[in-house]
VOTORTOR-370935 format. One record per atom (N, C-alpha, C): residue number from 1; residue in one letter; atom name; x, y, z. Coordinates in pm, whole numbers, plus 32768, in hexadecimal, padded with zeros to 4 digits. Example, Ala and Ser with C-alpha at 12.3 -4.5 7.8 and 13.67 -1.06 7.14 Angstrom:
// residues 2
<num: 1 | residuo: a | atomo: N | x: 8527 | y: 7DC7 | z: 830C>
<num: 1 | residuo: a | atomo: CA | x: 84CE | y: 7E3E | z: 830C>
<num: 1 | residuo: a | atomo: C | x: 8528 | y: 7EB6 | z: 830C>
<num: 2 | residuo: s | atomo: N | x: 8505 | y: 7F1F | z: 82C4>
<num: 2 | residuo: s | atomo: CA | x: 8557 | y: 7F96 | z: 82CA>
<num: 2 | residuo: s | atomo: C | x: 850A | y: 8003 | z: 8313>
//
This chain:
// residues 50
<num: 1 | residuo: x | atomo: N | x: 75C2 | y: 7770 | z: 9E7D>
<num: 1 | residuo: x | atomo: CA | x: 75A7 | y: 778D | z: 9DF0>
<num: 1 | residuo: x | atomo: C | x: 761B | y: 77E0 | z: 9DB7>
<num: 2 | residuo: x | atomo: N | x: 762D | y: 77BF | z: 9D37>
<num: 2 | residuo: x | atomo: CA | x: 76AF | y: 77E6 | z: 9D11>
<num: 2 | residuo: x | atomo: C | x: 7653 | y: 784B | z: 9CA0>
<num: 3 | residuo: x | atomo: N | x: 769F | y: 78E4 | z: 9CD6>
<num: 3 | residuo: x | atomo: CA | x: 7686 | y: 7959 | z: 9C95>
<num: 3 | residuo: x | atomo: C | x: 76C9 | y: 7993 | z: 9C17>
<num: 4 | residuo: x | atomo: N | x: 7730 | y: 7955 | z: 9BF8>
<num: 4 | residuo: x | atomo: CA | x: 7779 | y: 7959 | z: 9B9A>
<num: 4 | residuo: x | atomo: C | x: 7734 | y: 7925 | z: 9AF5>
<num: 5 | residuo: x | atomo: N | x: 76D4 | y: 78D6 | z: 9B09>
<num: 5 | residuo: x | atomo: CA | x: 7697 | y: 78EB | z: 9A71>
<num: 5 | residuo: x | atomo: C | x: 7656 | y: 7973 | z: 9A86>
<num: 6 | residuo: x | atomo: N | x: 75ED | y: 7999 | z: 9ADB>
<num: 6 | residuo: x | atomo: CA | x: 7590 | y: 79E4 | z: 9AC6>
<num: 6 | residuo: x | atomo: C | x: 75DA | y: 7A74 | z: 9A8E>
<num: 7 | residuo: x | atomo: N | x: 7669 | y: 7AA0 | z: 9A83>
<num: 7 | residuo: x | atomo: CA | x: 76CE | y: 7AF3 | z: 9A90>
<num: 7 | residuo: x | atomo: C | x: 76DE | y: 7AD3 | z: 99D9>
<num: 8 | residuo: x | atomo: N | x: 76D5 | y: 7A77 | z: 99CF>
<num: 8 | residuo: x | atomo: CA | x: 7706 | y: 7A99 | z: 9937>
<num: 8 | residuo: x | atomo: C | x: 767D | y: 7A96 | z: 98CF>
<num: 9 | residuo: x | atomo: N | x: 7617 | y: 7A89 | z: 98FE>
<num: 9 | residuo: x | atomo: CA | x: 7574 | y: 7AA6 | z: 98A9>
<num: 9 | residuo: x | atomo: C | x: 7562 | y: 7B1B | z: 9886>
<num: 10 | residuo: x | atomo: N | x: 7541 | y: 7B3D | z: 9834>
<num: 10 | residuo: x | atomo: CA | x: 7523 | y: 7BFE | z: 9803>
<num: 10 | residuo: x | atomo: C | x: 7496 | y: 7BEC | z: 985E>
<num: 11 | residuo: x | atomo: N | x: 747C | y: 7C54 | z: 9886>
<num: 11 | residuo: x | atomo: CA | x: 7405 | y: 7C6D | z: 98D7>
<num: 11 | residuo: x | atomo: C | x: 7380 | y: 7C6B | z: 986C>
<num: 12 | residuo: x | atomo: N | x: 7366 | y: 7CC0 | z: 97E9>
<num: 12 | residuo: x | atomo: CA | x: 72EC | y: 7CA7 | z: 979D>
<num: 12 | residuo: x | atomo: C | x: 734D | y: 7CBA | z: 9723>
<num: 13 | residuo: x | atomo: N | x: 72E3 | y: 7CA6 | z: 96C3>
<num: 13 | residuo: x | atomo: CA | x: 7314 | y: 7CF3 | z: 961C>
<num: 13 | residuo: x | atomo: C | x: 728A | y: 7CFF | z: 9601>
<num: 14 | residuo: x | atomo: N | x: 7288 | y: 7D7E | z: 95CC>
<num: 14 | residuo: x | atomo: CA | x: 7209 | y: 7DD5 | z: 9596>
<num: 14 | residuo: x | atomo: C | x: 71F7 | y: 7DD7 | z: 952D>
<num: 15 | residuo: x | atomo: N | x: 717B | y: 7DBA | z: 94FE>
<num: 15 | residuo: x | atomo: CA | x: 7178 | y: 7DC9 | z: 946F>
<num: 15 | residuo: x | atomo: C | x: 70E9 | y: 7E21 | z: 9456>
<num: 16 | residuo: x | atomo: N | x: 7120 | y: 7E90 | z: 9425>
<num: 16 | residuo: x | atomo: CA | x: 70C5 | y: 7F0E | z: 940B>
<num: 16 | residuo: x | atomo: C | x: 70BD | y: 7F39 | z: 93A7>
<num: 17 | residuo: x | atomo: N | x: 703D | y: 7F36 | z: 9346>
<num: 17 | residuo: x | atomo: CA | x: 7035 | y: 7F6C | z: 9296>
<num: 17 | residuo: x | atomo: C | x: 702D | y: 7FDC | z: 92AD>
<num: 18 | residuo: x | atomo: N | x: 7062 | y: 8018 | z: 9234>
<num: 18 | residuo: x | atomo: CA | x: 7059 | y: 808F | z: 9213>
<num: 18 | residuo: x | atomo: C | x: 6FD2 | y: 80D0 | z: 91F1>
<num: 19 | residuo: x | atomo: N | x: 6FA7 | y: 813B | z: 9213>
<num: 19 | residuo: x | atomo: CA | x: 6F1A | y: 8166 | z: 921B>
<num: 19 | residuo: x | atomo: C | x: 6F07 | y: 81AA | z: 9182>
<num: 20 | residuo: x | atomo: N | x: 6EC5 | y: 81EA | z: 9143>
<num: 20 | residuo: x | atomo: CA | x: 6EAD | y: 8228 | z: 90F2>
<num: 20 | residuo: x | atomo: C | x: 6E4F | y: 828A | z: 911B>
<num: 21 | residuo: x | atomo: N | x: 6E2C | y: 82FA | z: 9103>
<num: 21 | residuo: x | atomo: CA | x: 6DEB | y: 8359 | z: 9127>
<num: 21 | residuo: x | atomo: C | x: 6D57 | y: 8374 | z: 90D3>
<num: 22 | residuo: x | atomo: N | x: 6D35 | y: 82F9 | z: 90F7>
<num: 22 | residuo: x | atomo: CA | x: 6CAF | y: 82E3 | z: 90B0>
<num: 22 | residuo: x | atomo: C | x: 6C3A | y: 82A4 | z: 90EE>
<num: 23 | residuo: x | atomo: N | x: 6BC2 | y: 82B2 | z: 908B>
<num: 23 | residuo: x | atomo: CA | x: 6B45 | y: 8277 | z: 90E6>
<num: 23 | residuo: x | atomo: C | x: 6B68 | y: 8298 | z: 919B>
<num: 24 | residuo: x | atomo: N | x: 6B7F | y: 831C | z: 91A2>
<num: 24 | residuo: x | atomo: CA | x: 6B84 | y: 8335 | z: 924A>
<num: 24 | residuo: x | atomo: C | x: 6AE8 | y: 8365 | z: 928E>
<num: 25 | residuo: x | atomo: N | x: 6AED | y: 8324 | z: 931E>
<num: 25 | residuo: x | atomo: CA | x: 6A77 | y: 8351 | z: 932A>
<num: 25 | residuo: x | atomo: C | x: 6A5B | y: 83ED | z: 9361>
<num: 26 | residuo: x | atomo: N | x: 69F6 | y: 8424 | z: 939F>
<num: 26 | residuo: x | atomo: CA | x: 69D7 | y: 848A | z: 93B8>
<num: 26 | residuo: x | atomo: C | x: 69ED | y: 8488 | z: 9437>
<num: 27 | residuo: x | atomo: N | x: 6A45 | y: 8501 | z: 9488>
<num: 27 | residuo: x | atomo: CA | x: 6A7C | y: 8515 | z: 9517>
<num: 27 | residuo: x | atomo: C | x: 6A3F | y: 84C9 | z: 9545>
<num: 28 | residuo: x | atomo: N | x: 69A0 | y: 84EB | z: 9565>
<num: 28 | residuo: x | atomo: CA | x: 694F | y: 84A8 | z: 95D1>
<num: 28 | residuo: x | atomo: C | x: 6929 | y: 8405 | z: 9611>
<num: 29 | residuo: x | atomo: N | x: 693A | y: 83E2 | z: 953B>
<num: 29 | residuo: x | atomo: CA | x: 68FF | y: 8349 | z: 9536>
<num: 29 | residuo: x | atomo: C | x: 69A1 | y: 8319 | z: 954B>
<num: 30 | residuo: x | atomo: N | x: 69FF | y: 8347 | z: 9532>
<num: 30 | residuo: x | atomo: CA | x: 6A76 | y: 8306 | z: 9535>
<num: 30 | residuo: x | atomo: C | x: 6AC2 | y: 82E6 | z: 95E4>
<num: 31 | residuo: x | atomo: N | x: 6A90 | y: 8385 | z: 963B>
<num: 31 | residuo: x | atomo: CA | x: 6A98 | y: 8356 | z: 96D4>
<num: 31 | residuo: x | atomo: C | x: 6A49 | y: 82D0 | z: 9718>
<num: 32 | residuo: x | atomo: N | x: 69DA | y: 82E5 | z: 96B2>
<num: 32 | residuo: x | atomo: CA | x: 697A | y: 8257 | z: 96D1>
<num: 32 | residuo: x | atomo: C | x: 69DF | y: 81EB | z: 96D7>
<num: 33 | residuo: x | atomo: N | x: 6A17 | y: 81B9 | z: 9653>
<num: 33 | residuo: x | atomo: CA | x: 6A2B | y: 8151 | z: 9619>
<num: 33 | residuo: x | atomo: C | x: 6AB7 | y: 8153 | z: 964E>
<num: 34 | residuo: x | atomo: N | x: 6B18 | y: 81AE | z: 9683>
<num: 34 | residuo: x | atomo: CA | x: 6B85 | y: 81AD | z: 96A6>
<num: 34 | residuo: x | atomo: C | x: 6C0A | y: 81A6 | z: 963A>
<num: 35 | residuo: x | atomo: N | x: 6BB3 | y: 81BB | z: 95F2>
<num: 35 | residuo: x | atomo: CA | x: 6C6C | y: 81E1 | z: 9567>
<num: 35 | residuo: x | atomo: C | x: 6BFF | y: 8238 | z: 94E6>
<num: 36 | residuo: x | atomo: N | x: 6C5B | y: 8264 | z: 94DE>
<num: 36 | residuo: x | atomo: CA | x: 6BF1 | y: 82A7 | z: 9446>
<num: 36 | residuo: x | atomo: C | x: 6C30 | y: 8285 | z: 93B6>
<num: 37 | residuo: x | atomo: N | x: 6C61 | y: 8230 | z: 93CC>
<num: 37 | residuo: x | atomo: CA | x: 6C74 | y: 81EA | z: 9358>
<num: 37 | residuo: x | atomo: C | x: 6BDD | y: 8166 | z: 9346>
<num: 38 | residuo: x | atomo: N | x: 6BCC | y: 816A | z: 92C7>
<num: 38 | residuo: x | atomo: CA | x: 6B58 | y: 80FC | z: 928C>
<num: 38 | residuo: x | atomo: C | x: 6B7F | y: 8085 | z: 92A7>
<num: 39 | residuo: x | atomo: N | x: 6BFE | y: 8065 | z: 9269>
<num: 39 | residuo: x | atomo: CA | x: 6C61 | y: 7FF2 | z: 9265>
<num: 39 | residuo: x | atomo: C | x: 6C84 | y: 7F95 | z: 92FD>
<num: 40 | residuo: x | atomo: N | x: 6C80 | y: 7FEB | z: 9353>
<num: 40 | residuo: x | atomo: CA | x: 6CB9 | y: 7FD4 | z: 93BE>
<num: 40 | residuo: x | atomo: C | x: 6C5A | y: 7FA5 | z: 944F>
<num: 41 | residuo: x | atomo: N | x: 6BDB | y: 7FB6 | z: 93FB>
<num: 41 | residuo: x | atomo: CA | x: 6B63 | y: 7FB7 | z: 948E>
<num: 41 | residuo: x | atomo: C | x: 6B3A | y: 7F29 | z: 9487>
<num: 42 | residuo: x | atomo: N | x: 6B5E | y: 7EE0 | z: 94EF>
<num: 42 | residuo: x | atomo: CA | x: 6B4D | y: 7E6E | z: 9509>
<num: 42 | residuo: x | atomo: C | x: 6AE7 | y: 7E2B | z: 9565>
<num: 43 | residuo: x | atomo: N | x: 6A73 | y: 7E3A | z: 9568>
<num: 43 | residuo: x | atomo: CA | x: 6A4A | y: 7E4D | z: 960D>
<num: 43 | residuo: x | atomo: C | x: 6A66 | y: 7DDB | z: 9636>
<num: 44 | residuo: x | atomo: N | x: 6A47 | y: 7D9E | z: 96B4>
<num: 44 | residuo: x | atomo: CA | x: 6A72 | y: 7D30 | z: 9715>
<num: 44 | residuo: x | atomo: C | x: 69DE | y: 7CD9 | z: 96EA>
<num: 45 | residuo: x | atomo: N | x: 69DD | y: 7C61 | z: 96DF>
<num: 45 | residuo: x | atomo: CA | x: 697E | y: 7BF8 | z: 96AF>
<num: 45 | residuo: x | atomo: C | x: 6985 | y: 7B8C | z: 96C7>
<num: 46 | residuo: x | atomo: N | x: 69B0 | y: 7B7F | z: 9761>
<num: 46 | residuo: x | atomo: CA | x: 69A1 | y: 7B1B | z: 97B3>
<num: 46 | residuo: x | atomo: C | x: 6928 | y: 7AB5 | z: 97FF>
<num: 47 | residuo: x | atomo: N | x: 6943 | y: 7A74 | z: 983E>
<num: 47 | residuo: x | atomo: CA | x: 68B6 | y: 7A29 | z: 9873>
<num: 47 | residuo: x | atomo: C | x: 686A | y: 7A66 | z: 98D1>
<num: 48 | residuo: x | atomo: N | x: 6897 | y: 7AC5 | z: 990B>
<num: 48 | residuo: x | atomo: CA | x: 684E | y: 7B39 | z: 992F>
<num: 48 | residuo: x | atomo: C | x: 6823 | y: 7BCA | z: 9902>
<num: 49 | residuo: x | atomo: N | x: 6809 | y: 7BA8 | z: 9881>
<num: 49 | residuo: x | atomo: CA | x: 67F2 | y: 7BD8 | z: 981E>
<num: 49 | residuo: x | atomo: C | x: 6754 | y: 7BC3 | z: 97D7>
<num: 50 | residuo: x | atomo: N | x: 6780 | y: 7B45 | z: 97C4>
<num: 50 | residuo: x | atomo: CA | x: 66E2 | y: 7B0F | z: 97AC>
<num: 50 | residuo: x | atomo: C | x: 666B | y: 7AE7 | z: 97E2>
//
């Protein structure tokens, strides 16, 4: 296997919004939810999920 492409691929590109400092949640509920931003809580809603 020829390693020489894998050498010129950027490894990721990130794409991260800018937060605003709003609708934040409260310390406790936000350790819950894992970000304390409103905007940002995504939960997982997979087929093991339902």
């Amino acid at each position: 296997m020829d390693n020489k492409y894998c050498e010129e691929l950027p490894l990721a590109i990130a794409s991260v919004p800018m937060q605003s400092f709003e609708h934040l949640y409260e310390p406790e509920t936000a350790l819950e939810k894992g970000t304390m931003f409103h905007g940002l809580y995504m939960p997982f809603e997979g087929k093991e999920a339902r």
